[in-house]
LUMTORVO-621422 format. One line per field, with one value per residue: residue in three letters; x, y, z of N, C-alpha, C in turn. Coordinates in steps of 0.2 Angstrom, whole numbers, padded with zeros to 4 digits, always signed. Layout:
BEGIN
code = (ala;...)
nxx = (X;...)
nyy = (Y;...)
nzz = (Z;...)
caxx = (X;...)
cayy = (Y;...)
cazz = (Z;...)
cxx = (X;...)
cyy = (Y;...)
czz = (Z;...)
//
This chain:
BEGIN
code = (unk;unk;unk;unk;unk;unk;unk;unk;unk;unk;unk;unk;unk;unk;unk;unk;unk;unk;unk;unk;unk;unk;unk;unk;unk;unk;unk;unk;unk;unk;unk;unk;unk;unk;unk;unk;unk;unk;unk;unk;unk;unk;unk;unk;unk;unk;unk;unk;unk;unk;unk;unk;unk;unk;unk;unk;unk;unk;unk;unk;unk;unk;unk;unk;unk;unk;unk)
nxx = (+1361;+1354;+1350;+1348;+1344;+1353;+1356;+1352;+1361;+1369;+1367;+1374;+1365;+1365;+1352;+1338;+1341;+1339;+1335;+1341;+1353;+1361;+1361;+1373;+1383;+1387;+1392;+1387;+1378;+1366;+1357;+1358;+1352;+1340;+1330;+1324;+1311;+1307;+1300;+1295;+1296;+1305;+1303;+1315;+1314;+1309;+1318;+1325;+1318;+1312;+1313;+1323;+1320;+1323;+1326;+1320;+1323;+1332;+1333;+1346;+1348;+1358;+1358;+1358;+1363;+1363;+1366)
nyy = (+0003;+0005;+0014;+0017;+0014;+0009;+0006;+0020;+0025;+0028;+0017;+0008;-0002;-0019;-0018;-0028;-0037;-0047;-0046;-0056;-0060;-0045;-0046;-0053;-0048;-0038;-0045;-0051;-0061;-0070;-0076;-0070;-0060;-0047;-0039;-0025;-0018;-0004;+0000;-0014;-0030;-0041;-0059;-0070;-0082;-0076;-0071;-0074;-0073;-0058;-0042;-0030;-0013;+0003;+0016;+0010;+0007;+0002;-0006;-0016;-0026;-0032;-0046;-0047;-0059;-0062;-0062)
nzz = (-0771;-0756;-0744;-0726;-0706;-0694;-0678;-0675;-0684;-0700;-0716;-0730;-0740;-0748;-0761;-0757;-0747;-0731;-0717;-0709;-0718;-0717;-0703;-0704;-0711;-0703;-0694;-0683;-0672;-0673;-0662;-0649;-0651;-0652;-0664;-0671;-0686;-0689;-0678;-0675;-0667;-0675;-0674;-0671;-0680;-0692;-0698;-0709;-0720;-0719;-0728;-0731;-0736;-0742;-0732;-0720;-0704;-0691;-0675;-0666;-0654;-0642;-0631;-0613;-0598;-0583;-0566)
caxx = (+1362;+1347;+1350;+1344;+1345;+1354;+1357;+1355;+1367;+1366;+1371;+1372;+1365;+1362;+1342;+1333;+1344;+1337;+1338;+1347;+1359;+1364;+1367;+1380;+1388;+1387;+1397;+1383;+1376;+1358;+1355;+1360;+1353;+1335;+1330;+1318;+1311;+1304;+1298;+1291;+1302;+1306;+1307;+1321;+1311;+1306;+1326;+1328;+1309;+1312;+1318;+1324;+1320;+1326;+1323;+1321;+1326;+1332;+1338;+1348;+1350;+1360;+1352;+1361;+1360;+1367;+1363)
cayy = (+0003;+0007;+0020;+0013;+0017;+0004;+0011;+0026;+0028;+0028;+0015;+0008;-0010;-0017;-0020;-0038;-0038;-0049;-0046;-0061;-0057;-0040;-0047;-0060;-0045;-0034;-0049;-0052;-0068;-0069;-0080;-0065;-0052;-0045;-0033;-0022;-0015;+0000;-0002;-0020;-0034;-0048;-0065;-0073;-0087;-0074;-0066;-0076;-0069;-0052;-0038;-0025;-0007;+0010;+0021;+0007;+0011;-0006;-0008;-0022;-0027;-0035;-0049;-0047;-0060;-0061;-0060)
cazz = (-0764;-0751;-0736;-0720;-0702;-0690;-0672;-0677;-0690;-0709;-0718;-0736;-0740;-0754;-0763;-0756;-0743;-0727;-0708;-0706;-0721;-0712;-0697;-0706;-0714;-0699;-0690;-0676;-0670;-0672;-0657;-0645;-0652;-0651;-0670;-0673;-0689;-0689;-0670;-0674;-0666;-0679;-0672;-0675;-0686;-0699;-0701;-0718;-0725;-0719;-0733;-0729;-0738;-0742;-0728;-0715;-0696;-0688;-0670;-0664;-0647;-0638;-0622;-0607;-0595;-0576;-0560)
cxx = (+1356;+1350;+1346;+1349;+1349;+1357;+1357;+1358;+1367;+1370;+1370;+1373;+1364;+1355;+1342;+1338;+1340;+1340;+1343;+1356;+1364;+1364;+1373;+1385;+1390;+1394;+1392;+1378;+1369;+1355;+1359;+1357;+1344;+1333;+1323;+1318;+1308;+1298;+1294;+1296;+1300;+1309;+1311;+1320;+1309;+1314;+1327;+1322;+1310;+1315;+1317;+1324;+1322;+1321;+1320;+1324;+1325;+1339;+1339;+1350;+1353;+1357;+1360;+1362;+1367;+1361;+1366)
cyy = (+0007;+0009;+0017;+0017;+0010;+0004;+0016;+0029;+0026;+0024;+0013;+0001;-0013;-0020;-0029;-0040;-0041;-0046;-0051;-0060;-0049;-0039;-0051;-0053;-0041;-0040;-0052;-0058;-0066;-0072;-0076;-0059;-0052;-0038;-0032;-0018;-0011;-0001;-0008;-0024;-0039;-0054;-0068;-0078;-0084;-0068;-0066;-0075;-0062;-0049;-0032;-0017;-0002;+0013;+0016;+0010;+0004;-0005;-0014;-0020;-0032;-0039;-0049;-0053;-0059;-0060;-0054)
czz = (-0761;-0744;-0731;-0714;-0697;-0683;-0674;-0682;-0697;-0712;-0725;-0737;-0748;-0754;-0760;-0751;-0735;-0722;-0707;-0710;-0718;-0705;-0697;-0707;-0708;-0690;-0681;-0677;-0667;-0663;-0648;-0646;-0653;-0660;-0669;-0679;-0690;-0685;-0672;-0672;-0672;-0676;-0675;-0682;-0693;-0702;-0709;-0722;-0725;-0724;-0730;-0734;-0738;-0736;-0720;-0708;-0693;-0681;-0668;-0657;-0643;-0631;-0621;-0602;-0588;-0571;-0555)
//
C-alpha cells in the first residue's frame, strides 16, 4: 500500500494506482471534477496514464457553475 495525500488527508492506495482509478473508487465523476498532482493539474485526457506514488499530494476539485 502507498501513503498519499488527498485533500489534505492521508490515505492508503494501492501500488500503480491511476488518477482515474482513484477517482472511481473515491466515488467521483471525472467530468466534474478539476485534480491536481502535486501542484500540476492533470487534464482529464491523461487520468488513465497518470500513476500515482507514494507520498503524492493530490487535490480534487469540485467545478461549480451558476450565475
Amino acid at each position: 500500500m502507498l501513503s498519499i495525500l488527498v485533500n489534505g488527508e492521508h490515505q492508503m492506495v494501492e501500488p500503480d494506482l491511476t488518477v482515474a482509478e482513484l477517482l472511481t473508487s473515491l466515488k467521483m465523476n471525472p467530468r466534474f471534477l478539476a485534480v491536481e498532482l502535486n501542484r500540476r493539474v492533470v487534464p482529464r485526457a491523461e487520468h488513465n496514464q497518470t500513476r500515482i506514488a507514494a507520498n503524492d499530494q493530490i487535490e480534487i476539485v469540485t467545478l461549480v457553475g451558476g450565475g
